[in-house]
VOGU-3710 file (C-alpha; in Angstrom, 3 decimals, decimal comma):
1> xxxxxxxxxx> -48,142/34,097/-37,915  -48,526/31,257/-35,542  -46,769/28,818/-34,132  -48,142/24,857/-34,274  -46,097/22,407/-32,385  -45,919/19,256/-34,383  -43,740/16,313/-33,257  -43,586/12,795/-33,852  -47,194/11,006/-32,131  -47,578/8,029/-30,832
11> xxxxxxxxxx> -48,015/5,338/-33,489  -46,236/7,557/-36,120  -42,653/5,520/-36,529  -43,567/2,128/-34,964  -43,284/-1,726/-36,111  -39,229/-1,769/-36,340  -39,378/1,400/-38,466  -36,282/1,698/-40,284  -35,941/5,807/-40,147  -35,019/5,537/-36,267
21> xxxxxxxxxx> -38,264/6,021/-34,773  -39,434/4,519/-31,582  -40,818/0,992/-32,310  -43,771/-1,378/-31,667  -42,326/-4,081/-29,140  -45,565/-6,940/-29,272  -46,416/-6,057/-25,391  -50,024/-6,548/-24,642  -51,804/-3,264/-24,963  -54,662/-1,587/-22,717
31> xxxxxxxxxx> -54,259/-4,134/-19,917  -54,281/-1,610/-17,328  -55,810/1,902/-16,420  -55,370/4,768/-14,522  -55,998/3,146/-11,130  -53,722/-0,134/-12,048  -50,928/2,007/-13,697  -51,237/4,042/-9,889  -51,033/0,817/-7,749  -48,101/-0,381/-9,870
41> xxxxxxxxxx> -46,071/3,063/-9,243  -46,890/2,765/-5,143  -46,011/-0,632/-4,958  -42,844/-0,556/-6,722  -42,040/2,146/-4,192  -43,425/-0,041/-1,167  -44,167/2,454/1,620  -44,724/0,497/4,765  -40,892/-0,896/3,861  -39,072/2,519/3,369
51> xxxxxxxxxx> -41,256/3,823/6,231  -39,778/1,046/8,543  -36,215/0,695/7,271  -35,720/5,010/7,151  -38,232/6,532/9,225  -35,172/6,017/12,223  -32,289/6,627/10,059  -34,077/9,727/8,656  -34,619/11,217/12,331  -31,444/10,216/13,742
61> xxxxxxxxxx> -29,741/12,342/10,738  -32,060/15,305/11,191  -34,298/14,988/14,343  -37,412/16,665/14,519  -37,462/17,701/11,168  -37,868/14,550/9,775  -41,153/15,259/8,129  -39,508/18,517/6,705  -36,787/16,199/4,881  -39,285/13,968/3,420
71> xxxxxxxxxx> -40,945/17,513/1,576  -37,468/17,994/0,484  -36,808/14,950/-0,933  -40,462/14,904/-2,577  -39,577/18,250/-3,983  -37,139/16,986/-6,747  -39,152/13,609/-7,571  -41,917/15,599/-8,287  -40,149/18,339/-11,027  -38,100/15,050/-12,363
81> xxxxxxxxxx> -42,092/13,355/-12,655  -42,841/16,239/-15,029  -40,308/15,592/-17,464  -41,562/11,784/-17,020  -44,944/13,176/-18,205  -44,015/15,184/-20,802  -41,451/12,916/-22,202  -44,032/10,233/-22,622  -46,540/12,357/-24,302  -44,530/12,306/-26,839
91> xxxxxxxxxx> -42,851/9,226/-27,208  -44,626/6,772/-25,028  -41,941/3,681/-25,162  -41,518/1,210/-22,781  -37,848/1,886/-22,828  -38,455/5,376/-20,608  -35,210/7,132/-19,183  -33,075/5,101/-22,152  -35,151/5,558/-25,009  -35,735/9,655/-24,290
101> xxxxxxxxxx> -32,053/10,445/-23,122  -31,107/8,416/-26,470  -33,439/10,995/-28,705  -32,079/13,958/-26,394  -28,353/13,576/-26,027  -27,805/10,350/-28,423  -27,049/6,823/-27,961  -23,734/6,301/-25,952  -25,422/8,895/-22,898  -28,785/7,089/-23,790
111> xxxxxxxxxx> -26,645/3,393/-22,722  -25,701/4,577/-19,692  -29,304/6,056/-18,663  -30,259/2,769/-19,313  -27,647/0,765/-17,537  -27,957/2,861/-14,444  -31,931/2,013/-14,527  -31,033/-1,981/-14,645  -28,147/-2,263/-12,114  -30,532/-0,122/-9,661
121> xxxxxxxxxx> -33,128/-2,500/-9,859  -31,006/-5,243/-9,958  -29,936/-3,791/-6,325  -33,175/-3,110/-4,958  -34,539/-6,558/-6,371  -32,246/-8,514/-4,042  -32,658/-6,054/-1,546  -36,340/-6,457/-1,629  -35,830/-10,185/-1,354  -33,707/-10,569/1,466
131> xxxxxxxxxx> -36,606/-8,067/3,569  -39,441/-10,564/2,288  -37,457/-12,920/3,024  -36,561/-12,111/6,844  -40,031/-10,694/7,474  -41,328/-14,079/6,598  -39,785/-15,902/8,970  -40,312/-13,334/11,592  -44,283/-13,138/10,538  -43,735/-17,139/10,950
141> xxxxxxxxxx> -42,256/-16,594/14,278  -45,318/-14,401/15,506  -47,890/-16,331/13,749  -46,772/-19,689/15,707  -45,262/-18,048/18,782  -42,267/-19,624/18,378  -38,877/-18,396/18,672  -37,050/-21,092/16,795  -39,197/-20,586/13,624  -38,085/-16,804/13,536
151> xxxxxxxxxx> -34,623/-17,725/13,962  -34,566/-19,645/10,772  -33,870/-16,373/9,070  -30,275/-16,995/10,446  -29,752/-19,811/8,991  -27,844/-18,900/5,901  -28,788/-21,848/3,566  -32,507/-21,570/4,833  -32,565/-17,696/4,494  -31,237/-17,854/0,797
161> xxxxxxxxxx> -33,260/-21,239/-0,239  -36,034/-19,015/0,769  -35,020/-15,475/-1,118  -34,737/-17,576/-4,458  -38,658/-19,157/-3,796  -39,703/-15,472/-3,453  -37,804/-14,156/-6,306  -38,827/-17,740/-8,622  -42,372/-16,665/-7,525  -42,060/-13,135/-8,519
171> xxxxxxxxxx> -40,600/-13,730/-12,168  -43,464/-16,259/-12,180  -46,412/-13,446/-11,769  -44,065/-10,688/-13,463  -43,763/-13,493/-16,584  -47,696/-14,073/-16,880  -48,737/-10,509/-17,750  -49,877/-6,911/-16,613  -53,941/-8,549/-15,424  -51,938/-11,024/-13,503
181> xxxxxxxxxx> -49,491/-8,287/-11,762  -52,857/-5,761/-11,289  -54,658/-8,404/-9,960  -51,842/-8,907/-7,032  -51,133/-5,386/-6,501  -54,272/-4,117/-5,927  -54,437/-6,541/-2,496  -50,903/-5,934/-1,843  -51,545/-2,573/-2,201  -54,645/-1,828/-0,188
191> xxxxxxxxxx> -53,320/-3,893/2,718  -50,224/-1,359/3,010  -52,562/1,709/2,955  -55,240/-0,099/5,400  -52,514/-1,005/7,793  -50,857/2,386/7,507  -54,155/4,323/7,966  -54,789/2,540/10,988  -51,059/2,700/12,447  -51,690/6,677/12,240
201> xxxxxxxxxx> -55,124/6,815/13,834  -53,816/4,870/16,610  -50,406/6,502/17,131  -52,223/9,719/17,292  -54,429/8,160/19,983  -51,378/6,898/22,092  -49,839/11,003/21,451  -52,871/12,032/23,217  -53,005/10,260/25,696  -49,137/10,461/27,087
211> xxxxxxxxxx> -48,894/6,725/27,598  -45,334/6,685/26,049  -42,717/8,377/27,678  -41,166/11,173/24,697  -44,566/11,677/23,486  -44,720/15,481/22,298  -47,678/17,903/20,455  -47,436/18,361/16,844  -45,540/21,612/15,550  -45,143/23,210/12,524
221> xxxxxxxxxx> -41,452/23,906/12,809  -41,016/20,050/11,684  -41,973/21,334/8,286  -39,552/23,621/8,175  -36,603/22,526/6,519  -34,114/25,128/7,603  -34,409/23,728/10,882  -31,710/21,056/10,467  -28,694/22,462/12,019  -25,910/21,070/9,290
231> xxxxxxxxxx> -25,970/21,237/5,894  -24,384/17,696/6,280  -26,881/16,644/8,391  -29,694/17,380/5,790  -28,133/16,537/2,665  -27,631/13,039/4,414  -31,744/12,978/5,689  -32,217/14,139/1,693  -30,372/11,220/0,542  -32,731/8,678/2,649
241> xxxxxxxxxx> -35,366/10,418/1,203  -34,822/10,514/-2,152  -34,733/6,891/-1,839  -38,209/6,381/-0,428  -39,262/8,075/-3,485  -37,452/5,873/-5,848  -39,710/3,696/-8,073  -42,599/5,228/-9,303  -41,408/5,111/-12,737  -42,149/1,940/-13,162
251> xxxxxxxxxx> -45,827/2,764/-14,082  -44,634/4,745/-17,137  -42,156/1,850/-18,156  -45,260/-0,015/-18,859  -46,744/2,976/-20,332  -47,104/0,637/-24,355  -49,598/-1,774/-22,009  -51,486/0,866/-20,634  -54,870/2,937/-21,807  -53,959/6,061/-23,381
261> xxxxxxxxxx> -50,674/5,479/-23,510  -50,048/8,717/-23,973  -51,348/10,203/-20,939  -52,504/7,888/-18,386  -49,271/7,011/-17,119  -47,891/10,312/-16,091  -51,227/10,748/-14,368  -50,813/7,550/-12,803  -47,328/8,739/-11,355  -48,527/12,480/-10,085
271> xxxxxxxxxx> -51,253/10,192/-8,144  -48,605/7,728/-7,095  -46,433/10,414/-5,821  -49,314/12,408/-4,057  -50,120/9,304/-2,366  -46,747/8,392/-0,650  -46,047/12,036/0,494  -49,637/11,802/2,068  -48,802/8,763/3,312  -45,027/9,337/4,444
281> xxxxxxxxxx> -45,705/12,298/6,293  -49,210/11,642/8,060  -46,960/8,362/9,573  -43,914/10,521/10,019  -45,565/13,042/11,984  -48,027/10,391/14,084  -44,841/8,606/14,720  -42,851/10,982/16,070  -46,121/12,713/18,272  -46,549/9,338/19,850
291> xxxxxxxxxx> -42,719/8,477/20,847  -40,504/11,561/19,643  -36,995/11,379/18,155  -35,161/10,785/21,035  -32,057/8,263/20,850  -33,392/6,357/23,664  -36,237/3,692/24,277  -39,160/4,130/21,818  -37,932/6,988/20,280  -37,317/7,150/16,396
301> xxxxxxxxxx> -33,674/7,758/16,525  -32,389/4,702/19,102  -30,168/3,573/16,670  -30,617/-0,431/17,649  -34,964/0,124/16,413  -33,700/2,501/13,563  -33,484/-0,236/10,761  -36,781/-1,269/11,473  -38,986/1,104/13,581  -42,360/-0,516/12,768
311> xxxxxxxxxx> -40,856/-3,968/14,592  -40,606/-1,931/17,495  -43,497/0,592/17,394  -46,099/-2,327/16,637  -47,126/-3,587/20,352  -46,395/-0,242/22,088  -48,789/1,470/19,546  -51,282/-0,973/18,218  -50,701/-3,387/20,770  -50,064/-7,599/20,978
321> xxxxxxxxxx> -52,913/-8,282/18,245  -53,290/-5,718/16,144  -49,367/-5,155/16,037  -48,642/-8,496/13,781  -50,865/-6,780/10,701  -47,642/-4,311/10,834  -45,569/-7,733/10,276  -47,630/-8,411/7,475  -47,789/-5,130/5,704  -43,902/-5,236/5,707
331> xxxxxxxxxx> -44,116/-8,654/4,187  -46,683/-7,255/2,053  -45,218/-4,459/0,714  -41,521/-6,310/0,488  -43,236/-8,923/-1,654  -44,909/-6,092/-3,740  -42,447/-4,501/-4,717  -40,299/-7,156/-5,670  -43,086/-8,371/-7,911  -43,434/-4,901/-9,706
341> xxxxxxxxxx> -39,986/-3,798/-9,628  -39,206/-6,286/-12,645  -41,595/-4,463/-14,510  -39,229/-1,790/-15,138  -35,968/-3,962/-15,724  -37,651/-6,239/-18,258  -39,158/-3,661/-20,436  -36,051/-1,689/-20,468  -33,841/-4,430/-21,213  -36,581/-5,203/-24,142
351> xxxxxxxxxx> -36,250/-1,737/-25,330  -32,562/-1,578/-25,520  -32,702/-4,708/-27,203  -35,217/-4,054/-29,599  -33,360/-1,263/-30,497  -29,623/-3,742/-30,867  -28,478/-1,775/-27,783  -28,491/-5,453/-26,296  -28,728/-8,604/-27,587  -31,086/-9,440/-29,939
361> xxxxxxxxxx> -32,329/-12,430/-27,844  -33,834/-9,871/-25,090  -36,578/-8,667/-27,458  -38,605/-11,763/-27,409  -42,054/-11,335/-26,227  -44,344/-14,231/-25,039  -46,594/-15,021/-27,700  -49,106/-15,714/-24,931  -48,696/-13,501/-22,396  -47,520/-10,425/-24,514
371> xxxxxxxxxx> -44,126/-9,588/-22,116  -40,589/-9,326/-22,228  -40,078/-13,046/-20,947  -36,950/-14,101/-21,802  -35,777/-10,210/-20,176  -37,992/-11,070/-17,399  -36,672/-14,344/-16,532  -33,026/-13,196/-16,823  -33,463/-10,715/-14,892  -34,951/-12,873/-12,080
381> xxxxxxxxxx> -31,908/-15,271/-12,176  -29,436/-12,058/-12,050  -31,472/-11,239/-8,490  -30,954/-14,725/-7,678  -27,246/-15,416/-8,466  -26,428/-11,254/-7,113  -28,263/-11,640/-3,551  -26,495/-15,671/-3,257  -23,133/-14,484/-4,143  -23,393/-11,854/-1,994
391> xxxxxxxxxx> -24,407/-12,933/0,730  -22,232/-15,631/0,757  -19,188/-13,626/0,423  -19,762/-10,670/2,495  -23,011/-9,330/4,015  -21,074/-6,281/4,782  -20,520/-5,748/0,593  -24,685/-6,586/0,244  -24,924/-3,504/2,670  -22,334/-1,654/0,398
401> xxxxxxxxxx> -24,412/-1,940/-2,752  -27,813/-1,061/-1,055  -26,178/2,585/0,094  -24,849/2,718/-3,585  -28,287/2,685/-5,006  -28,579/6,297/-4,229  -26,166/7,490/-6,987  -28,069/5,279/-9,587  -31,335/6,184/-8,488  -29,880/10,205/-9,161
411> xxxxxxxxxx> -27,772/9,097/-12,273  -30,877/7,950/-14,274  -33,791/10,864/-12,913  -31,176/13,507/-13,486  -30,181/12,442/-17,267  -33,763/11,918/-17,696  -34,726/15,554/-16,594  -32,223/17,082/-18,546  -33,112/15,187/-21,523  -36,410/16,406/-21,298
421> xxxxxxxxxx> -35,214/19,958/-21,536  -33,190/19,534/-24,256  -35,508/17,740/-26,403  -38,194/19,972/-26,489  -35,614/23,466/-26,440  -37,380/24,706/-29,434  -40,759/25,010/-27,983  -39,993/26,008/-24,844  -40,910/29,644/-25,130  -44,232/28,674/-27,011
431> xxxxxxxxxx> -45,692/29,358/-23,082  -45,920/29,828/-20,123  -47,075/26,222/-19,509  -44,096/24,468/-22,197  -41,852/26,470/-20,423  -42,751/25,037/-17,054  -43,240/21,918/-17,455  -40,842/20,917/-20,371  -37,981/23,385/-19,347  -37,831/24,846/-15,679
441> xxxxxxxxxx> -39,069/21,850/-13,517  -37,036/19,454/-15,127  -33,908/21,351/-15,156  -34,303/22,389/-11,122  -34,975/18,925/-10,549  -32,215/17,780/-12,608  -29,708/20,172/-10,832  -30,884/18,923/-7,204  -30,370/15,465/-7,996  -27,441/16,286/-9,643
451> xxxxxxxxxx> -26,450/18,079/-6,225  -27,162/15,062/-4,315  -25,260/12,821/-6,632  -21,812/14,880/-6,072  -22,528/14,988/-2,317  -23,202/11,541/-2,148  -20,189/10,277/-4,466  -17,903/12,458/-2,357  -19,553/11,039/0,932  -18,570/7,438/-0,264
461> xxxxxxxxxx> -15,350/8,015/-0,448  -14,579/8,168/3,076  -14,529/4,162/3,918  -17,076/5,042/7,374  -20,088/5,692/5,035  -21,875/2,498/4,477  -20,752/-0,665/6,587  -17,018/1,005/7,460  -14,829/-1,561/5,249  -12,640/0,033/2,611
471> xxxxxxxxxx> -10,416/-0,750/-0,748  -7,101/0,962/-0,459  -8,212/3,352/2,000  -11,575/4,079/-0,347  -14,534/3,620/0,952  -15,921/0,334/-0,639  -19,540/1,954/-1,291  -17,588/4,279/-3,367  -15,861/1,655/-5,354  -18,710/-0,551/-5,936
481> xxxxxxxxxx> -20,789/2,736/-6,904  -18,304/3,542/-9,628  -17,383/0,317/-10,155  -20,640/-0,627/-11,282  -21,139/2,666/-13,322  -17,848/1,817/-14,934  -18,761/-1,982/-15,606  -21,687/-0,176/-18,052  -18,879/1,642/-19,618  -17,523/-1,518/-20,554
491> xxxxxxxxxx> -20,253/-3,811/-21,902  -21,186/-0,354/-23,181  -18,037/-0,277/-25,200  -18,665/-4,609/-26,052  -22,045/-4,143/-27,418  -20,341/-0,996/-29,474  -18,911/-3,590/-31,547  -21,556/-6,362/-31,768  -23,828/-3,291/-32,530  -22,310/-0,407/-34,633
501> xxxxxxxxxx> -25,792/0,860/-36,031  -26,973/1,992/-33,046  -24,327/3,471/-31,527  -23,897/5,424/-35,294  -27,300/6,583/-34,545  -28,688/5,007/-36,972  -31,378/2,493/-35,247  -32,912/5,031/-32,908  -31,730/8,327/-33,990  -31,251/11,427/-31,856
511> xxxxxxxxx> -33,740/14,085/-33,121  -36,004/17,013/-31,252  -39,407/18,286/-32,490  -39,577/21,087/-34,941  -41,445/24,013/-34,356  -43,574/24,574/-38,214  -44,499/28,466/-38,931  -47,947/28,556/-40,073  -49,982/31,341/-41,868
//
């Protein structure tokens, strides 16, 4: 007797099937390959910005074992990327984290999934913007050699007028298609890795040479991450890291556009995630060589350079005129990212409303262009109205929401993982492989995000995490964390009665494969 694996392909239940299937959604299929579904997952994740804006933070928390914590926090993206993989072999839908978790654990857990992928991006969107935004006026400010052009960015009408031109012009490319966003990315892209490569040659050079006081020879006990002294201390370094991670998804959210659908997109996010652990700890490590973790001067942990080391690093390593390309590859990568992080939001706000877990509206495509415009657009007015009305109420709540990303970011990959267990439980013992891949790693990586999410959430609660303000004597990143997650409960519970078939289960229906004993 053996066993033959047969569950629902690709194709099978598409074209608004009515037996709760996954469905055709009109996107514009095979516009990009392996390489272009890559670039889109390191871009979305732009690594010259997380290096700049964590690399201090990250080695102020945990010192020399900085690099260690970045192998730590690549340890669970990469277990949670195998359920990504194996999940979309299966059902390769646009609508990713929602769409599975909705099969898996059915559609009210499936909503949330979902929400938590939106409001994140939402988040990081206007996050993204406001660090374009600033790094443009400071790359203006270099370029011209003029102080009073870089201090535009202070100017709170000019700094916002400016965020919206970026964000308009990132809906704009987002709106006209996959080619158009490849075409982008795969400058964008190279720049950051150019700039990077060089940063690291030259770092190395300046460690060699002892030119910068702190300077110190490379040793393997940075790798080692039960070298952090606190349990607090590392769980806090995991958290940063997690978040420099946090993105590569996107290139299976546009998995319905890609060739081989099937398969090309979890390769695409194995080589995105190789890539930035390559990248994040060959500049760790140079970095802290050439000026060394100290608290003081150069070093990686002086907490007034910590928000943005590479500002600092740039003449002392690459000097006066190489130094501005480090300008632009934070511009660069900023700008990136913002331009492929609406791949994601769109096409999961399409999927949920394809399948009446939104609107209706949201499921337009361009006839064109073949995208989710009309959930593209919105989505770039939502960044637009979020980063105006909060930065014009409070810069210290903007600050708030950006340390609150972290429990979405591990709401979403955790449900995800543990959807991917669950789904496939009857073939997990088929072997050795099924059990790996569709069963252990997901559920480890699951259960450290998991971890990280209950450390976190009790973390916000005291009000000094995040910019120090509080709500009652609660931590405000803890009420706008929950708050948010809450808010979903509530146009959750709206949309329950605008759209009783699908939360019946009766649009996209929860299901697993079956396991069919053969002769």
């Amino acid at each position: 007797m053996t066993q033959l694996d047969v569950r629902p392909q690709a194709g099978d239940t598409v074209n608004g099937a009515p037996d709760g299937g996954v469905r055709a959604k009109g996107l514009g299929g095979n516009s990009v390959g392996l390489m272009g579904s890559a670039v889109i997952g390191i871009s979305t994740v732009a690594p010259v910005y997380c290096l700049t804006s964590t690399l201090g933070s990250t080695a102020g928390e945990v010192g020399l074992a900085m690099p260690a914590v970045f192998l730590a926090g690549f340890l669970p993206m990469l277990l949670v990327a195998f359920a990504y993989r194996e999940l979309n072999k299966a059902m390769p839908d646009c609508g990713t984290s929602f769409t599975w978790t909705v099969k898996a654990f059915g559609p009210r857990i499936g909503w949330m999934c979902g929400w938590g992928l939106v409001i994140a991006t939402i988040i990081v969107l206007s996050n993204l913007a406001g660090v374009a935004t600033s790094y443009f006026w400071l790359l203006a400010g270099e370029i011209t050699g003029n102080d009073s052009v870089a201090a535009l960015d202070d100017n709170k009408a000019v700094h916002i007028l400016t965020c919206l031109a970026l964000i308009a012009a990132a809906t704009a490319i987002s709106y006209r298609g996959m080619t158009a966003t490849k075409g982008v990315q795969y400058l964008l892209v190279g720049l950051q890795l150019v700039v990077l490569a060089l940063f690291v040659v030259m770092a190395l050079g300046k460690a060699r040479s002892g030119d910068i006081a702190g300077s110190m020879d490379f040793s393997w006990s940075w790798l080692n991450p039960f070298s952090v002294q606190s349990f607090g201390a590392f769980t806090a370094g995991l958290s940063l890291s997690i978040f420099m991670f946090w993105g590569w998804d996107a290139c299976l959210t546009a998995n319905e556009e890609t060739t081989g659908s099937e398969k090309t997109p979890g390769r695409a996010a194995l080589i995105s995630m190789v890539v930035l652990i390559g990248s994040y700890l060959a500049t760790g490590i140079a970095a802290q060589m050439a000026v060394g973790s100290g608290d003081k001067g150069l070093g990686l942990a002086n907490p007034d350079t910590s928000d943005n080391v590479f500002a600092a690093l740039a003449g002392p390593i690459m000097g006066s005129g190489l130094g501005i390309l480090l300008f632009v590859a934070v511009l660069a990568s900023a700008a990136a990212s913002l331009q492929t992080t609406f791949i994601p939001v769109a096409r999961t706000v399409l999927a949920m409303s394809t399948y009446e877990a939104l609107p209706p509206s949201y499921a337009r495509v361009h006839p064109r262009f073949k995208t989710p415009g009309r959930a593209t657009v919105v989505a770039g007015v939502a960044t637009g109205v979020f980063y105006t009305v909060m930065t014009l109420v409070s810069e210290h709540v903007l600050v708030d929401t950006i340390y609150a990303l972290g429990l979405m970011i591990c709401f979403y990959y955790a449900l995800t993982a543990f959807a991917c267990a669950w789904y496939f439980r009857r073939e997990l013992f088929s072997s050795a492989r099924d059990f790996a891949f569709k069963g252990f790693f997901p559920v480890f990586g699951g259960i450290l995000l998991t971890a990280v999410f209950v450390k976190t959430l009790v973390d916000m609660w005291n009000p000094a995490y995040g910019s120090g303000s509080s709500v009652f004597g609660v931590g405000s990143v803890f009420v706008i964390g929950v708050g948010l997650l809450l808010l979903g409960v509530v146009i959750m519970l709206v949309m329950g009665r605008k759209s009783p078939a699908f939360f019946r289960g009766e649009v996209l229906k929860r299901d697993t494969p079956a396991l069919v004993v053969a002769d």
